[in-house]
KOLKE-182459 format. One line per field, with one value per residue: residue number from 1; x, y, z of N, C-alpha, C, O in turn. Coordinates in Angstrom, 1 decimal. Example, Ala and Ser with C-alpha at 12.3 -4.5 7.8 and 13.67 -1.06 7.14 Angstrom:
BEGIN
nr	c(1; 2)
n_x	c(13.2; 12.8)
n_y	c(-5.7; -2.2)
n_z	c(7.8; 7.1)
ca_x	c(12.3; 13.7)
ca_y	c(-4.5; -1.1)
ca_z	c(7.8; 7.1)
c_x	c(13.2; 12.9)
c_y	c(-3.3; 0.0)
c_z	c(7.8; 7.9)
o_x	c(14.2; 13.4)
o_y	c(-3.3; 1.1)
o_z	c(8.5; 8.0)
This chain:
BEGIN
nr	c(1; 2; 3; 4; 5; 6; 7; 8; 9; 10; 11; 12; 13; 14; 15; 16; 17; 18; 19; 20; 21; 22; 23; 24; 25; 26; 27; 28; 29; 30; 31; 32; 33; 34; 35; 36; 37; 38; 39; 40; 41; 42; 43; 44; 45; 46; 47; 48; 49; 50; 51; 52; 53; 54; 55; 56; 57; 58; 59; 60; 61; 62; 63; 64)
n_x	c(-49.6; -47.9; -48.7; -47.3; -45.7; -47.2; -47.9; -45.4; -44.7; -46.7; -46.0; -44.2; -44.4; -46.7; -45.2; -44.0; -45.1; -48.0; -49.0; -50.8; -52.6; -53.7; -55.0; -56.2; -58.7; -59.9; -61.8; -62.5; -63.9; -62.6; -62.0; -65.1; -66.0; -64.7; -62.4; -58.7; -58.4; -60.7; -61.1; -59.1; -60.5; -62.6; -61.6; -60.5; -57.8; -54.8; -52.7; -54.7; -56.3; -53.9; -53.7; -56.3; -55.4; -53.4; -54.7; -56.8; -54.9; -53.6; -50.6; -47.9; -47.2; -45.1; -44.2; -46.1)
n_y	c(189.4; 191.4; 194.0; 195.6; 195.9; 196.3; 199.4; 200.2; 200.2; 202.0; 204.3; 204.3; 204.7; 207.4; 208.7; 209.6; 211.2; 212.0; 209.2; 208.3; 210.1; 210.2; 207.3; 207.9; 209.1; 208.8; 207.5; 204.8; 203.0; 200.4; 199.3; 198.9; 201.1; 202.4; 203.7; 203.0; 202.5; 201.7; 199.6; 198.2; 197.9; 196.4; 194.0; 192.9; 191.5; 192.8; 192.9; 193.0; 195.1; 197.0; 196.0; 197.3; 199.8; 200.4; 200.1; 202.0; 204.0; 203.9; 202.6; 201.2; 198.4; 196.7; 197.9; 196.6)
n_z	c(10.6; 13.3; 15.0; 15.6; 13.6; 11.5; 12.8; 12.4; 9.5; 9.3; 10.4; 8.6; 6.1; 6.7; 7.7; 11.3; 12.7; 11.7; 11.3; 13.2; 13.4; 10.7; 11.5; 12.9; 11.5; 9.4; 7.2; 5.6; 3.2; 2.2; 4.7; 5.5; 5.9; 8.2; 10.1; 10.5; 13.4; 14.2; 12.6; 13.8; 16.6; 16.0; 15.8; 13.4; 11.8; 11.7; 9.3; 7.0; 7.8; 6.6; 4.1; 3.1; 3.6; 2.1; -0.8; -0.6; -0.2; -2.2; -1.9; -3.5; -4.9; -4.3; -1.3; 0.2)
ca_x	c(-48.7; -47.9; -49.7; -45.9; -44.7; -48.3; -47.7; -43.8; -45.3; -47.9; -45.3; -42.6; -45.6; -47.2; -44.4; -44.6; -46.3; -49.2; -49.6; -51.7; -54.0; -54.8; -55.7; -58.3; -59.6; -59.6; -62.6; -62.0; -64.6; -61.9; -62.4; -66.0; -66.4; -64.4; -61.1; -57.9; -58.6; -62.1; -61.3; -58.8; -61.3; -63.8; -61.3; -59.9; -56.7; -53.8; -52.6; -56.2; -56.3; -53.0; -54.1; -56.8; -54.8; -52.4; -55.5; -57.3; -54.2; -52.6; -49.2; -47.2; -47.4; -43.8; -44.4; -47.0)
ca_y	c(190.6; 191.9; 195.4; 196.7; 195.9; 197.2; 200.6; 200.5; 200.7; 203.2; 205.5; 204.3; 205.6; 208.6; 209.9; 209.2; 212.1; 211.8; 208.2; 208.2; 211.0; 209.7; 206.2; 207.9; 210.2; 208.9; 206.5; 204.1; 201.6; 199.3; 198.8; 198.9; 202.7; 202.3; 204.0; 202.3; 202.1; 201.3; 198.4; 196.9; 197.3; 195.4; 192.8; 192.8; 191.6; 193.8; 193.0; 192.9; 196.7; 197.1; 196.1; 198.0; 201.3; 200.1; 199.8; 203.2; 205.5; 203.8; 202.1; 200.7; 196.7; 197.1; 198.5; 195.9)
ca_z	c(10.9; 14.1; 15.4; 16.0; 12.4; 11.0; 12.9; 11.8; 8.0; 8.7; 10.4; 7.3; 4.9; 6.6; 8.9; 12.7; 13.3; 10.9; 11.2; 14.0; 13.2; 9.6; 11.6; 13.8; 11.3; 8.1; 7.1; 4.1; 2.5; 2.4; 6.1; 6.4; 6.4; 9.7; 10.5; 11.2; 15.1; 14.3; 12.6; 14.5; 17.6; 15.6; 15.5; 12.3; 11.4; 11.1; 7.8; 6.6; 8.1; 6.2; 2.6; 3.1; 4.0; 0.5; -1.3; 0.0; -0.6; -3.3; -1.8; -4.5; -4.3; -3.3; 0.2; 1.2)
c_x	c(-49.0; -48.5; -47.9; -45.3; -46.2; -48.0; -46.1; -44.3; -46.5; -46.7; -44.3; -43.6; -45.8; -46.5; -45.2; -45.4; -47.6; -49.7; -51.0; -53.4; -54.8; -55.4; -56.8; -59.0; -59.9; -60.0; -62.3; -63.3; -64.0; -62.0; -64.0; -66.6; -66.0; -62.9; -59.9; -57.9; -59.8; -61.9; -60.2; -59.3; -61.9; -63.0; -60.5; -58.0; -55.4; -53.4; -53.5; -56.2; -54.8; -53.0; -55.1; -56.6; -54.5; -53.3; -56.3; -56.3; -53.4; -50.8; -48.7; -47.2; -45.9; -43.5; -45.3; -46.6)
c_y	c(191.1; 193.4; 196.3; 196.8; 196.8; 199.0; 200.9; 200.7; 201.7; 204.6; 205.8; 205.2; 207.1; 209.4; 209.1; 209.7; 212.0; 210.4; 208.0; 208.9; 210.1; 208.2; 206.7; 208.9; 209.5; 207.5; 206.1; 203.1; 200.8; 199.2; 199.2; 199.9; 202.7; 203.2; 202.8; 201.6; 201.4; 200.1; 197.2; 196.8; 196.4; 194.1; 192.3; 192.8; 192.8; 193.4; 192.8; 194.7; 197.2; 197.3; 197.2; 199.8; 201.2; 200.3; 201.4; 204.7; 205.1; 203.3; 201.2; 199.1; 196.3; 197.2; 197.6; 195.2)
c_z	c(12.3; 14.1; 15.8; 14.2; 11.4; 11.3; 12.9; 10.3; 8.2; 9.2; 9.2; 6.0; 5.1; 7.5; 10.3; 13.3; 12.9; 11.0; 12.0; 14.2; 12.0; 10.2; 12.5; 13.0; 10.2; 8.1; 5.6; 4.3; 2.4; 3.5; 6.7; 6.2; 7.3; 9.1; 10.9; 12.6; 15.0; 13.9; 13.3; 16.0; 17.3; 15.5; 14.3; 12.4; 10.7; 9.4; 6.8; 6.2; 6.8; 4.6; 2.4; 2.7; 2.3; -0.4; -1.3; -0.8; -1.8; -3.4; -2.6; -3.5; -3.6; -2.0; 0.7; 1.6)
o_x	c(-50.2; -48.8; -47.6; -44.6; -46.1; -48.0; -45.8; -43.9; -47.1; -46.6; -43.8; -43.3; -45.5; -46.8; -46.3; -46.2; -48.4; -50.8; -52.1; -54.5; -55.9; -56.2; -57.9; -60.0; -60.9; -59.4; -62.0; -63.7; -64.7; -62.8; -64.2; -67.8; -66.9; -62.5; -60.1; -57.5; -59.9; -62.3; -60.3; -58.8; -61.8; -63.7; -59.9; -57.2; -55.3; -54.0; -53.1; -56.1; -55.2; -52.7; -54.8; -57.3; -55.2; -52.8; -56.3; -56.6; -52.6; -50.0; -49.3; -47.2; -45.8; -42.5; -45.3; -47.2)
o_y	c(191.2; 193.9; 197.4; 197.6; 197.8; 199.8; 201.9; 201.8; 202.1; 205.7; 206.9; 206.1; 208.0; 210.5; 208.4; 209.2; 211.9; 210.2; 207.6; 208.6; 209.6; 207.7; 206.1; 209.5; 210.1; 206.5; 206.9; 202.6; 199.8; 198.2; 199.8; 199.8; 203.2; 203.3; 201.9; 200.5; 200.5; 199.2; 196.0; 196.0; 195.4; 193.1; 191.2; 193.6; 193.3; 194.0; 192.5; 195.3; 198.1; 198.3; 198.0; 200.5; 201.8; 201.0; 201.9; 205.7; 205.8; 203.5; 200.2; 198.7; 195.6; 196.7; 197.7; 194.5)
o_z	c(12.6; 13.0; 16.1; 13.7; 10.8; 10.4; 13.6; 9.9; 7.2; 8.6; 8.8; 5.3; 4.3; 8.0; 10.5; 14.2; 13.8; 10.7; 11.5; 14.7; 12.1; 9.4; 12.8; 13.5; 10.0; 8.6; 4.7; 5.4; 2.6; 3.3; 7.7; 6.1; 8.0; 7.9; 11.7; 12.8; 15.8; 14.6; 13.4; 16.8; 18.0; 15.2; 14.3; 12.8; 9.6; 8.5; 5.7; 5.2; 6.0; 4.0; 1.5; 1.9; 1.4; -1.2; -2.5; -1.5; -2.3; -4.3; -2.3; -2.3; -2.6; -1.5; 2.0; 2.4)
């Protein structure tokens, strides 16, 4: 998964405005204990980061 179509589903999820906050604020065990940003510094594959998020807040298997 590209990092443009990753943050086209996090804005189509949390709004465009909110996307960005809940990826620097908002630590999940599915990535680590890391944040969105955090883990795709570490390297981590976007659609890795992605399931994660789906996984985290509960996005219907539909949306993944």
């Amino acid at each position: 998964m590209r990092l443009t179509i990753f943050w086209e589903r996090m804005a189509d999820h949390f709004g465009a405005g909110y996307a960005d906050s809940f990826a620097r604020d908002h630590v999940m065990a599915e990535l680590g204990g890391r944040t969105v940003h955090q883990a795709l510094a570490a390297g981590w594959e976007a659609k890795d980061v992605w399931r994660g998020v789906c996984t985290a807040v509960g996005i219907p298997a539909d949306k993944r």
